[in-house]
C-alpha positions in Angstrom: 4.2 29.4 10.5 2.7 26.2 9.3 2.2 23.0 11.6 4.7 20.5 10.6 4.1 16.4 10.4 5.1 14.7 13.7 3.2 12.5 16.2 -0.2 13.1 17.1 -0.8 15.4 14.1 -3.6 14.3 11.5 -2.5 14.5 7.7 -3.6 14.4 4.5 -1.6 13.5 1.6 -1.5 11.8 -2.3 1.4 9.9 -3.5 2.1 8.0 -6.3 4.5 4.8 -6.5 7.1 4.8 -10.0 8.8 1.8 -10.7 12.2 3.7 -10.5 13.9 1.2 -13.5 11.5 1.5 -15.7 9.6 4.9 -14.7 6.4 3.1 -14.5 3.3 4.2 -12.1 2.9 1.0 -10.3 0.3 3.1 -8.1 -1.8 6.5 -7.7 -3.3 8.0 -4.8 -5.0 10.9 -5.9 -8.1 11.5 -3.4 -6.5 13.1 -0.1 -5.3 10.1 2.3 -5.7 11.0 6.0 -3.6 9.4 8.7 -2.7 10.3 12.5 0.9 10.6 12.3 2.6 8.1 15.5 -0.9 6.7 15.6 -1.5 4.7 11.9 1.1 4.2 10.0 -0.2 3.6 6.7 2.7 3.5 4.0 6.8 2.1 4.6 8.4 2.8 7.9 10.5 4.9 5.4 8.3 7.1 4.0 6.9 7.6 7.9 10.2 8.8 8.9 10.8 11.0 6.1 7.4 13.0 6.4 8.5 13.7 9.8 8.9 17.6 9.9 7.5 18.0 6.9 4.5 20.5 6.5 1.8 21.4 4.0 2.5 22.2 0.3 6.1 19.8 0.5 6.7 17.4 -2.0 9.2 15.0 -1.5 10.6 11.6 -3.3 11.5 8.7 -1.0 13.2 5.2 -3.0 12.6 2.1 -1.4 13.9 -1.2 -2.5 10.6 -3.5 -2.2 13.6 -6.4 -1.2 13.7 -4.2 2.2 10.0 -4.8 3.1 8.9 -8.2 1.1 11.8 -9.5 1.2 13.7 -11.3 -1.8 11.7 -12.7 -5.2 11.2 -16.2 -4.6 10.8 -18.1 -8.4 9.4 -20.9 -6.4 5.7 -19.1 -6.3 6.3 -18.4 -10.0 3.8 -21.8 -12.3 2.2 -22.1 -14.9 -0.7 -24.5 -16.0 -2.4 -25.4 -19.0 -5.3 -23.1 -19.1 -8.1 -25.7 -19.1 -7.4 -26.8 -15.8 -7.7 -22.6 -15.3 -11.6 -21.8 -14.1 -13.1 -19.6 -16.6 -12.9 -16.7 -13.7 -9.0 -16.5 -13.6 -8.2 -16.3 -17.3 -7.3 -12.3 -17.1 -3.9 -11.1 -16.4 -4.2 -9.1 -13.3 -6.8 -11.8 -11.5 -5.7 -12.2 -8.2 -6.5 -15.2 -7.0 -6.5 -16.5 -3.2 -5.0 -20.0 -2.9 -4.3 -22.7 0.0 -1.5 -24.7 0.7 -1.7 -27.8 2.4 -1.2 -26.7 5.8 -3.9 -24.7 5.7 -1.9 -21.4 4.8 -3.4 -19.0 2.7 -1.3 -16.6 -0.1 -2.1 -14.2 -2.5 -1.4 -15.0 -6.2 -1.8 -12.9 -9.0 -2.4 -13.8 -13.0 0.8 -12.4 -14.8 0.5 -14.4 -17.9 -1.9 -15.9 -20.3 -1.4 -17.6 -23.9 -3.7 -19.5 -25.5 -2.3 -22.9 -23.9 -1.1 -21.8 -20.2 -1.7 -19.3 -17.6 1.1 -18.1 -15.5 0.5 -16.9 -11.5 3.4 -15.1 -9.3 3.0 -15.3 -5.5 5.5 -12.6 -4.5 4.8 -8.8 -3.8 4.4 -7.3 -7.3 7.0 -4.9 -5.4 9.6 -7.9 -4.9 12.6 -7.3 -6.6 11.9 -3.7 -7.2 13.1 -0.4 -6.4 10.3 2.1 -6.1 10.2 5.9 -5.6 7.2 7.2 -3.4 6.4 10.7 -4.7 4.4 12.5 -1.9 2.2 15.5 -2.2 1.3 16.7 2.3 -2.4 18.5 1.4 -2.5 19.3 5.2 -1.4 19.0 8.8 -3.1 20.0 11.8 -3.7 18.6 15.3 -5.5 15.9 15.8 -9.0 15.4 17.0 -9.8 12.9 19.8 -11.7 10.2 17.7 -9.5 10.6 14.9 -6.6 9.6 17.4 -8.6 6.8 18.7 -9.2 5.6 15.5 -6.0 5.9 13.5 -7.1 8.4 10.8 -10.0 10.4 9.2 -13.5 10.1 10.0 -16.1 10.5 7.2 -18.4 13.7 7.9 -22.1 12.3 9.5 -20.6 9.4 10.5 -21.8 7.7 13.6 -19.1 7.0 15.6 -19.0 4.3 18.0 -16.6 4.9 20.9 -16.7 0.9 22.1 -14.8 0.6 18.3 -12.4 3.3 18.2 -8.9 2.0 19.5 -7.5 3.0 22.9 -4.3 5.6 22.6 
């Protein structure tokens, strides 16, 4: 019998993210992704709990509405400017840019339009507004090591560990 995913148990997986609307790939994971199950959870709180049980060679579909976890589109972080007060550097869609308010806060802003006059940046989660569809592939489960516990996932072969920066359990 196979080892199924629950805490404590080191896993491998690829997943890709689909726009469900549209049936766009928004996102591909194809090289394995290790995680420690309980210990680092790397993708929704959703997708966590519905891996649970789960064991190698199961494929399985979880829809999330991007509302749920980035909460509601906000058309307020949606401007535009003429593009020569753009910086050379920014003038591709799909530049993300890193900009300040002026509190001091910090937001990521990506470049979702471009015309020969204006440039167009969002501030929301591209997944804002969207309902996606996580389609998982689980490579593997097994038990755990020690220092992959300690630090939440896999640990690169030859790798010189250093306990002092592994996380306590």
């Amino acid at each position: 019998m196979s080892e199924v995913i629950q805490a404590g148990k080191y896993v491998e997986l690829t997943y890709k993210v689909t726009d469900r609307k549209t049936g766009h790939v928004l996102t591909r994971v194809e090289f394995p992704l290790g995680y420690v199950h309980g210990h680092n959870e790397i993708l929704a709180p959703a997708v966590h709990m519905r891996l649970e049980g789960k064991a190698a060679g199961d494929v399985i579909e979880v829809t999330i509405d991007g509302n749920d976890i980035f909460g509601p589109r906000d058309e307020s972080l949606v401007f535009s400017d003429r593009i020569e007060n753009v910086p050379e550097e920014y003038r591709q869609v799909g530049t993300s840019i890193l900009m300040e308010n002026d509190s001091g806060q910090t937001r990521s802003f990506l470049v979702t339009h471009l015309d020969d006059e204006t440039l167009t940046v969002d501030g929301n989660n591209p997944l804002c507004g969207r309902e996606v569809v996580f389609a998982l592939e689980i490579l593997a489960v097994r038990d755990a090591t020690d220092d992959e516990t300690r630090a939440g996932g896999a640990i690169p072969r030859g790798a010189d560990v250093d306990p002092s920066l592994l996380r306590s359990v």
